[in-house]
NUMARDO-834613 format. One record per residue: x, y, z of N, C-alpha, C, O in turn. Coordinates in steps of 0.1 Angstrom, whole numbers, plus 5000, padded with zeros to 4 digits. Example, Ala and Ser with C-alpha at 12.3 -4.5 7.8 and 13.67 -1.06 7.14 Angstrom:
513249435078512349555078513249675078514249675085/512849785071513749895071512950005079513450115080/
end
This chain:
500849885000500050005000500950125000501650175009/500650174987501750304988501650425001500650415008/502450525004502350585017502150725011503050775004/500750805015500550935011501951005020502450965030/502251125013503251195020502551325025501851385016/502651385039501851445046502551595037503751585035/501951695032502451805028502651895037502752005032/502651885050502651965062503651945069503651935081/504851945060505751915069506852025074506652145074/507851975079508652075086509752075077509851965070/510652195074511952215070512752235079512652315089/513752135072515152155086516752255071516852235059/517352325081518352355071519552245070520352245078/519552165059520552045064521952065061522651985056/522652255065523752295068523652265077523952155075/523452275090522952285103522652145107521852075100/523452085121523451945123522551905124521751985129/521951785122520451705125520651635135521451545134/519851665147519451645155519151485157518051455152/519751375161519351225161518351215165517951245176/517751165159516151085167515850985168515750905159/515750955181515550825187514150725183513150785184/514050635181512650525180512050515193510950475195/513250585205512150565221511550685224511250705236/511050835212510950915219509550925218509051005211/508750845225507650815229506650965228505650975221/507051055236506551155237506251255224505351345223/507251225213506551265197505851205191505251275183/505551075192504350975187503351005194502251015188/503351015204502050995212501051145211499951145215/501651255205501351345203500451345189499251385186/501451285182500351235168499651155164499651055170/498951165153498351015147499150955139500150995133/498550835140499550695134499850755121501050785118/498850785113499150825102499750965098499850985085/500251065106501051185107502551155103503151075110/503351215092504551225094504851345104504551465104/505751255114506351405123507351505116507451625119/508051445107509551535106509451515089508751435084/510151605081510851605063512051665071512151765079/513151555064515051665065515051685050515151575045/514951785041515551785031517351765030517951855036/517751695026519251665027519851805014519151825004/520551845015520851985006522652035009522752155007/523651995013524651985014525851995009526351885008/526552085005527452074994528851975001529651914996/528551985016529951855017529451735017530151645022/528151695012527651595009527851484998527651554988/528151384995528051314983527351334975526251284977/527551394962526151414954525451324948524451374943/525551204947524551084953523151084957522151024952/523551184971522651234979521851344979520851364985/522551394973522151534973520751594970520451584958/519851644977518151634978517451514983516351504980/518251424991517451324996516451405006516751515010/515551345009514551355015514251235028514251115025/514151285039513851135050512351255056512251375057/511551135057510751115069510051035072509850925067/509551115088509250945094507650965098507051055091/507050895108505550825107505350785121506450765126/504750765126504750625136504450515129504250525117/504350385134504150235128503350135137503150015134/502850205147502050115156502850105172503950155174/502450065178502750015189502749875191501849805186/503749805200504349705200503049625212502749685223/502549525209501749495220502349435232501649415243/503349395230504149325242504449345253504449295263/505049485247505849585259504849735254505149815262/503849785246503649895247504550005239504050115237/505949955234506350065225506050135214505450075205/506350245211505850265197506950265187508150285189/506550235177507250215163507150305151506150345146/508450335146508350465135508950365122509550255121/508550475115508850435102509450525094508950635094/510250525089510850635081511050605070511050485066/511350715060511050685044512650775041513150855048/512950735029514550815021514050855008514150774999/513450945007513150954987514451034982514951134986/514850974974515951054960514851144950513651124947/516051244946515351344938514851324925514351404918/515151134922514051074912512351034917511351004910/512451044932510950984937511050834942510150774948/512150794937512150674942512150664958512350774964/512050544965512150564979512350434988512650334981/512250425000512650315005511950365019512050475024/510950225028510450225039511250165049511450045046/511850205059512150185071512050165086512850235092/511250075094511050055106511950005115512749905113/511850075124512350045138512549925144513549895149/511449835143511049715146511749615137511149595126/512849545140514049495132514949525119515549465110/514649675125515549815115515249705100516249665093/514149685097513649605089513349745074513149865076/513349665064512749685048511849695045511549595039/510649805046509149785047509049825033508149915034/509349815025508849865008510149935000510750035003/510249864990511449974981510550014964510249924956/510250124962510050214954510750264938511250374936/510750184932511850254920510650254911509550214913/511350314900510450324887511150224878512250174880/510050194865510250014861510350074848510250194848/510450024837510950084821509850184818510150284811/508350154823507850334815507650434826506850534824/508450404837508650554850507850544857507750624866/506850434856505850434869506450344881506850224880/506450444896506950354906505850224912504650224913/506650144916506150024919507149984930508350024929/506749914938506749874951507549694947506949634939/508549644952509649524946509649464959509849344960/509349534967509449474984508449394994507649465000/508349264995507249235002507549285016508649285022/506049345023505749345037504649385040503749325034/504149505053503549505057502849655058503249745051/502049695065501449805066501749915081501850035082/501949785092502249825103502549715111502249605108/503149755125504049705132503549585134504349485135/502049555135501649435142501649305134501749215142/501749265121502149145115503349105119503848995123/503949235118505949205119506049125135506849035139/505149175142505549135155504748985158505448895159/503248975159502748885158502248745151501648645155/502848785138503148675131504248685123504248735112/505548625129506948675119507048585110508148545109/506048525102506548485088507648485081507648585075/508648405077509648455068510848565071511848565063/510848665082511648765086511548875074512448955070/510148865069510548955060510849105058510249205062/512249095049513049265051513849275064514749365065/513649195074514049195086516149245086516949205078/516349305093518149275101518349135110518349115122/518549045101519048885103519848925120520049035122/520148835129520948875135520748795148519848725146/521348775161523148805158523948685148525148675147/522848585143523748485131522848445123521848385126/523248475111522248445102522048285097522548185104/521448275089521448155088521047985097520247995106/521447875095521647795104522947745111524047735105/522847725122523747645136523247475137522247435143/523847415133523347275134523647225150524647235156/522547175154522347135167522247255179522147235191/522347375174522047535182523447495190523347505202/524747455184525847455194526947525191526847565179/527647555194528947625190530247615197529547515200/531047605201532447635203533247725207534347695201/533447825214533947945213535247965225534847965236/536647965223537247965232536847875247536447905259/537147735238536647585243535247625256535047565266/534547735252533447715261532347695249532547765239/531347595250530247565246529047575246528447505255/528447665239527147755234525747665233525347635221/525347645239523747625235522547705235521847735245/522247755221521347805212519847775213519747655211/518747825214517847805215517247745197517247815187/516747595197516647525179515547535179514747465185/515247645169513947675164513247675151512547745144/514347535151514047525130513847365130514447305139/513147305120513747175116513947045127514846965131/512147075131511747005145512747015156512746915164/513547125158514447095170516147095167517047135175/516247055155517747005152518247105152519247105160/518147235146518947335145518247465149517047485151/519347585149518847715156519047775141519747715132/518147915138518147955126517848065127516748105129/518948155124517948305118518248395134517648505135/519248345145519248415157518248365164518248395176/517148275161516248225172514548325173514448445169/513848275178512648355179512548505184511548575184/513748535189513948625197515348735192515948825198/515648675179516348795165516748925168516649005178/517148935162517649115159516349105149515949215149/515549045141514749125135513049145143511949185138/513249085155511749135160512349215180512049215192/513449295172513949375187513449515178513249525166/513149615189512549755183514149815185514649825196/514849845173515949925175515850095174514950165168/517150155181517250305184516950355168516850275159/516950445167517150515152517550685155517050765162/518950685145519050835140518850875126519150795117/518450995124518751035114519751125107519651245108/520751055101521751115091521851155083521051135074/523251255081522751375068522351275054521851305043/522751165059522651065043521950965049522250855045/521150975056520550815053519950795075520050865085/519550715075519350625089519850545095519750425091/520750555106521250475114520650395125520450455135/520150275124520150195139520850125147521850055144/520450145160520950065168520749955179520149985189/521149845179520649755190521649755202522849765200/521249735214522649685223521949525230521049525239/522549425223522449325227522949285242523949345244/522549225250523049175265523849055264523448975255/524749025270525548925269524748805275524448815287/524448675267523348585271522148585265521448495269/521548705255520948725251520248615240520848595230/519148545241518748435229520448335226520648295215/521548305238522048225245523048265235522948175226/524048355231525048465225525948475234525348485245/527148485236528148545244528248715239528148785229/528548745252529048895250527549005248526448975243/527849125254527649255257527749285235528649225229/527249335230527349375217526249515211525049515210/527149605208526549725203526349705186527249725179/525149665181524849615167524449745157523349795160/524949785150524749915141523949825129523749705128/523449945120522849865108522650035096521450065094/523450095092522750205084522350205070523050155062/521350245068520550215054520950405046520750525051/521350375036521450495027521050495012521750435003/520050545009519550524992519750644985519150754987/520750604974521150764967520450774956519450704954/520950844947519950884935520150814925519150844918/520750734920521550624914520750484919521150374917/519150514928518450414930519650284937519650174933/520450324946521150204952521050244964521250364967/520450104976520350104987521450054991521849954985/521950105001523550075010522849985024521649995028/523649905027523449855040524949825045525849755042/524649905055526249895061526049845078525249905085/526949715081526449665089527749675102528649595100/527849735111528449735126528549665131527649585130/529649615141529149615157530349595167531349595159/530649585175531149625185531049515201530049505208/532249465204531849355212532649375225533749425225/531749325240533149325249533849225254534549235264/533549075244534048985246534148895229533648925218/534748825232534448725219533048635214532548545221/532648685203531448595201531248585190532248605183/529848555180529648535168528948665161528148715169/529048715151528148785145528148785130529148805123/526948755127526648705113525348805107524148765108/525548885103524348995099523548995089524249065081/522448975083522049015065520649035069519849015078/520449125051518949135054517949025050518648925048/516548995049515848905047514649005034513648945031/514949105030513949145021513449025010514348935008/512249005004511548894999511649014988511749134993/511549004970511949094958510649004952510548884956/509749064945509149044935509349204923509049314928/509849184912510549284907509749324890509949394881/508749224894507149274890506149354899505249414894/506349364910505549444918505549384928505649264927/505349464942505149324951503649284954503349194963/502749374945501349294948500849164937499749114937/501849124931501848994928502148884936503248824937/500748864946501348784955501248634955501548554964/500548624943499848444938501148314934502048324926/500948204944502448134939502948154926502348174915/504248144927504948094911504648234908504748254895/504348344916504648454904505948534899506048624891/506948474906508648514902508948414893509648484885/508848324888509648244879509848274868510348194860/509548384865509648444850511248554854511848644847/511448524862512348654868513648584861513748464860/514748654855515248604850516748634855517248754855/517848494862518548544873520148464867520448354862/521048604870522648544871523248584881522848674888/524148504883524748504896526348474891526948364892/527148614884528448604876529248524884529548424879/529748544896530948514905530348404915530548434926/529948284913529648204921529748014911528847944907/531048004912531047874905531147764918531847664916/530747784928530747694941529947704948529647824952/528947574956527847634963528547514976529547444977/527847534982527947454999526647344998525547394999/526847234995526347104996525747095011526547085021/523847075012523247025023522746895024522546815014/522546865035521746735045520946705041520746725029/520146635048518546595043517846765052516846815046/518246825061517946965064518847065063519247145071/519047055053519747195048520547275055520447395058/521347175058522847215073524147205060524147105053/524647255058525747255055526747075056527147035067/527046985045527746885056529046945051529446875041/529747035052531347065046531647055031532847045028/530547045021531547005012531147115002529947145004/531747204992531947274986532047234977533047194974/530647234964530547184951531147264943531647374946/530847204926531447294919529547294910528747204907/529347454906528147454902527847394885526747364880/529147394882528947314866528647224859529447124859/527747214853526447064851525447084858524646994857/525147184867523947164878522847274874522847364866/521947254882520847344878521047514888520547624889/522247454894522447624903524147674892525147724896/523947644883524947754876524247864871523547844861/524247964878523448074869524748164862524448274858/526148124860526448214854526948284843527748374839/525848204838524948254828523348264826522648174823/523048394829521348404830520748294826521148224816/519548274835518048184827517248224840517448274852/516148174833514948214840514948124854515748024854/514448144864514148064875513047904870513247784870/512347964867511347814861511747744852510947654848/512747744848513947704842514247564851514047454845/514647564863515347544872515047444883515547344886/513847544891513147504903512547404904512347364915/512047324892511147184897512047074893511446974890/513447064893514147004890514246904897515446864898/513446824901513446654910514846604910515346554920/515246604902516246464898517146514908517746434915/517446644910518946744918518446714935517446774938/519046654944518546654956518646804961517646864967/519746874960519546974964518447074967518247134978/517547064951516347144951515447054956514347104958/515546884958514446824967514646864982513746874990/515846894985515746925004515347055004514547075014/515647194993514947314993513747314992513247394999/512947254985511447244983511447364969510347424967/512647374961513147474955514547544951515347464945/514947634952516247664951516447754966515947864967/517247704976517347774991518547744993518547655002/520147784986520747734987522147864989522147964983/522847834996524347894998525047904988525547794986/525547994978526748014967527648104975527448214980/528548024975530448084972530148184964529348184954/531248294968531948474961532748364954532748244958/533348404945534648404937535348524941534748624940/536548544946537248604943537348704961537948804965/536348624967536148644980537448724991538148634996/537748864995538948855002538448945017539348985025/537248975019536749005032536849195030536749275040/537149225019537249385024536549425003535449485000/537349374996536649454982535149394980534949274983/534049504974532349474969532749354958533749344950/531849304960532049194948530249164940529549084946/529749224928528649174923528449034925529448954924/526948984931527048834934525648804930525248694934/524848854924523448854916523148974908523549084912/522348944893521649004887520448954883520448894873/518948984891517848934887516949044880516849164885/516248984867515149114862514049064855513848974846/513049164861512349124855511949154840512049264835/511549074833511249094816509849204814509649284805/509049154826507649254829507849414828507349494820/508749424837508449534840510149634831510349734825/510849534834512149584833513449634841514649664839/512349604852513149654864514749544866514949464857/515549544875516849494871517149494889516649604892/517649444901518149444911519949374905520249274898/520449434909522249364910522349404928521949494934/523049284932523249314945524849264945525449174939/525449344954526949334959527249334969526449404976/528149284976528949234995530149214992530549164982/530949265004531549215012531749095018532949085020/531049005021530348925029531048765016531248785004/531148635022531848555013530948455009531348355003/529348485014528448395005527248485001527148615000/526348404999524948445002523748344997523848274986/522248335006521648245002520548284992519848374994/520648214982519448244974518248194975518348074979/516848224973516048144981514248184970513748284964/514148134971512948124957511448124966510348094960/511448154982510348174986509448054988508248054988/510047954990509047804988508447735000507947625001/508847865010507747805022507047965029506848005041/506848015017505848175018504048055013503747975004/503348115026502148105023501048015030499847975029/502147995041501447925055500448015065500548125070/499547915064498147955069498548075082497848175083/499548045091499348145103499848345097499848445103/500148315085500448385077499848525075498848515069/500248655080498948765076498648805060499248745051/497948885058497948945046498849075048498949155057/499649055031500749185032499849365029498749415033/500649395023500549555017499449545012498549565020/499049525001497849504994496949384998496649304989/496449365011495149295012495249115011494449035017/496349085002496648985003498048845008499148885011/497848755007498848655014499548665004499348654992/500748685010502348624998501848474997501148415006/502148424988502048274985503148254982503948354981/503748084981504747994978505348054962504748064952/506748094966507148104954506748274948507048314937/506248344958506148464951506948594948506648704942/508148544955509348614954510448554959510348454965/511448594958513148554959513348644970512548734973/515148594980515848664985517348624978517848524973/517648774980519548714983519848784995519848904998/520248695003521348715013522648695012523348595009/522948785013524648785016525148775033524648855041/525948675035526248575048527348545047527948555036/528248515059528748365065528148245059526948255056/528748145056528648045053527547975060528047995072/526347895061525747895072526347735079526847635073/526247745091527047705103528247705096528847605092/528547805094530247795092531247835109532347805112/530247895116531047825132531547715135532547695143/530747605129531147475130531747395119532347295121/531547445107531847345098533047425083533647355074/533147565084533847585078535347685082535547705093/535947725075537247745078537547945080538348015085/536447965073535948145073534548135082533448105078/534948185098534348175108533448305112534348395114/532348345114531948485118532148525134531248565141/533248505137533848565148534448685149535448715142/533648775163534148865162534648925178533948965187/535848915178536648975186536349105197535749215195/537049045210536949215220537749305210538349265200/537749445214538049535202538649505193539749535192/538149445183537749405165536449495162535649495172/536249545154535049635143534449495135535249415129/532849455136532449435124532049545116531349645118/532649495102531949625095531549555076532349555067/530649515076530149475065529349515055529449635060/528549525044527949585031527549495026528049385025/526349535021525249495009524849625003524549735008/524949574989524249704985523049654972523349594961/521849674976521149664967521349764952522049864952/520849744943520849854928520049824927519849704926/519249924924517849874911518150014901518650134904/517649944885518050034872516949934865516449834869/516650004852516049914842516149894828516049984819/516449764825516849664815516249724800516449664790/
end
C-alpha cells in the first residue's frame, strides 16, 4: 500500500546538524496520529555526496508493540528521482522499496506490511528483517567458542537446528534510530546471554539510498567479549510488483549469479555437511542467465528436493573480506526492472520463497497472502553454520569492528 506523504511538513536547514532521533521518543508519537508524518529533513549539502544530494527522510509512527507497549516509527528516504525506500524500527527492517520500472511508473519490489503488528505477531519468513546475531543455520544450536560451549535455543527443523538468531532475532527487537545527513542509522545493544549469545554487543545497521536508485546496507558492531556475528537482510523481491502475490509468480524472473561457481552442499535439512561443490552441470549454475522456472522443479537434483526449490548457499569468487563483489543479477522481463546486489560478505543464500504462504500467515501490503514462490531473496552471509563446519568463521573479537555491506541497485533493462 503506497504511503501518502503528509504535505505539512517541517523544513530543517541540512547545513545545520540534525538532531538524532530516537525510536524511544515516545513523547512525539503519542502526540500524533499513526498516520502523521512528524518530521521531512530535506538533505541539501554541498559537503555531501552528490548521490545524495536532495534526499528527502521522513518518518511516521508504525503502531505500537503489544508486548511491551512501545511505539514504532517508520521512516522513508526519497531520492530526487521519487524513488524511495520504507524503514521500521521494529527489526531496523525493509518495509517497501519504490523505484520506477521501464515506463517511469513507481512500483513497490518489496514484500511486507502496513504496520507494526504482522511483523510482531506473526513473523512469517523475517520479511526485510536485520538477520541477526547469526544468520542462517547452527546445526544442533551448538557452538564452540574459546573451548566454552554454546547452547542455542533450535527453532527450525523439529528441534535440530537454531536459525535465523532464534525466535527472539535482531529482526523482532525494536531498535534505536537516528537520522543522518545521508540516510538512517540503527541501533541495537544486545546483552551478553541474550537468545543464548556470548558477550555485551552494540549492533549498528545504516540504510542509505542515493539517487542512482542504490540502497546501502552497512552493517556494525562492536563487542566486549568474543562471540559470533553473522548479519544480513531477509527482504522477499518480486521485481514485477510486490502485489503479485499468487504462487509461482517470480519464475519468469530472469537470474545470474556471475561470480559464484561453488555452492555448499546440504543434508537431508539443509545444514551444510562441509563439502563445497562445483556449480557446473547443475541446475544452480546461473552464470549464465535463465529464467528461475527453468530450474526450480528440478526432482532429479536433491538439492532442490531438500529446498522444496532453490534455498541454497553460493560461494563469492574471488572472496577477500574487504573488496564489493557483484554476486546477483535478477530482472524482471515485465516490468524491466533489474536488482544487481553486491557484499562484502563470502556467501549468500538464494532462496525462491518456497515455504511463503502458511496458513498462520497475515495478509501483506495489498490485502493479500504472499504465496509459495512469490518472490526471491538474496542474502549475503557467513557460510551457514560455518562456526562449526567451515574454515571462514563469523567471529568477532573484543575490540575488533564488524563492518560489512550489501548494496542493493535497482535500474532498468
Amino acid at each position: 500500500m503506497p504511503i501518502d506523504f503528509n504535505p505539512n511538513f517541517i523544513h530543517f536547514n541540512a547545513n545545520k546538524p540534525i538532531k538524532p532521533v530516537s525510536a524511544q521518543q515516545t513523547m512525539l508519537n503519542a502526540e500524533l496520529p499513526n498516520d502523521t508524518f512528524e518530521k521531512q529533513v530535506q538533505v541539501k549539502n554541498s559537503d555531501l555526496n552528490p548521490d545524495f544530494d536532495g534526499i528527502k527522510i521522513e518518518q511516521k509512527t508504525f503502531g505500537k508493540l503489544k508486548s511491551t507497549g512501545e511505539d514504532t516509527t517508520l521512516y522513508t528516504i526519497t531520492n530526487k528521482n521519487g524513488a524511495s525506500v520504507d524503514l521500521s524500527t521494529f527489526g531496523a527492517t525493509i518495509v517497501s522499496i519504490k523505484v520506477p520500472d521501464k515506463e517511469g511508473n513507481i512500483i513497490d519490489v518489496a514484500q511486507g506490511y502496513d504496520n507494526v503488528t504482522p511483523y510482531e505477531s506473526s513473523p512469517v519468513g523475517h520479511a526485510g528483517g536485520t538477520i541477526g546475531p547469526c544468520a542462517n543455520k547452527i546445526s544442533g544450536g551448538k557452538f564452540t567458542l574459546n573451548d566454552t560451549e554454546y547452547n542455542l535455543e533450535c527453532n527450525k527443523d523439529g528441534g535440530k537446528t537454531h536459525s535465523h538468531g532464534g525466535t527472539q532475532g535482531f529482526d523482532v527487537k525494536n531498535w534505536n534510530a537516528e537520522i543522518i545527513k545521508d540516510g538512517i542509522k540503527f541501533t541495537y545493544n544486545k546483552k551478553d546471554g541474550e537468545s543464548g549469545y556470548p558477550a555485551n554487543v552494540k549492533a549498528t545497521v545504516t540504510y542509505k539510498f542515493d539517487n542512482n536508485n542504490k540502497l546501502h546496507i552497512q552493517y556494525g558492531a562492536e563487542t566486549d567479549a568474543d562471540t559470533i556475528i553473522n548479519m544480513t537482510n531477509h527482504s522477499y523481491f518480486n521485481l514485477d510488483g510486490a502485489q503479485n502475490t499468487e504462487e509461482n509468480s517470480v519464475l519468469e524472473h530472469i537470474v545470474k549469479l556471475p561470480n559464484s561457481s561453488k555452492y555448499t552442499v546440504n543434508n537431508e535439512i539443509a545444514v551444510p555437511t562441509g563439502e563445497i561443490a562445483e556449480v557446473e552441470n547443475t541446475p544452480f549454475d546461473f552464470r549464465n542467465a535463465k529464467a528461475i522456472k527453468d530450474v526450480i522443479d528440478n526432482d532429479e537434483f536433491d538439492q532442490i528436493k531438500i529446498g522444496s526449490g532453490i534455498d541454497q548457499n553460493f560461494c563469492i569468487d574471488g572472496y577477500d573480506g574487504k573488496k564489493m563483489i557483484e554476486v546477483a543479477e535478477v530482472t524482471s522481463p515485465k516490468t524491466g526492472i533489474k536488482l544487481n546486489v553486491s557484499t562484502n560478505l563470502p556467501g549468500f543464500q538464494f532462496y525462491t520463497a518456497n515455504h511463503l504462504g502458511k496458513d498462520t500467515q497475515p495478509a501483506g501490503k495489498d490485502g493479500s497472502k504472499y504465496e509459495k514462490r512469490s518472490s526471491f531473496c538474496v542474502e549475503p552471509q557467513f557460510y551457514p553454520d560455518a562456526i562449526n563446519t567451515f574454515a571462514e568463521k563469523p567471529i568477532l573479537k573484543k575490540g575488533e569492528t564488524f563492518n560489512k555491506e550489501i548494496v542493493y541497485a535497482f535500474s532498468v533493462s
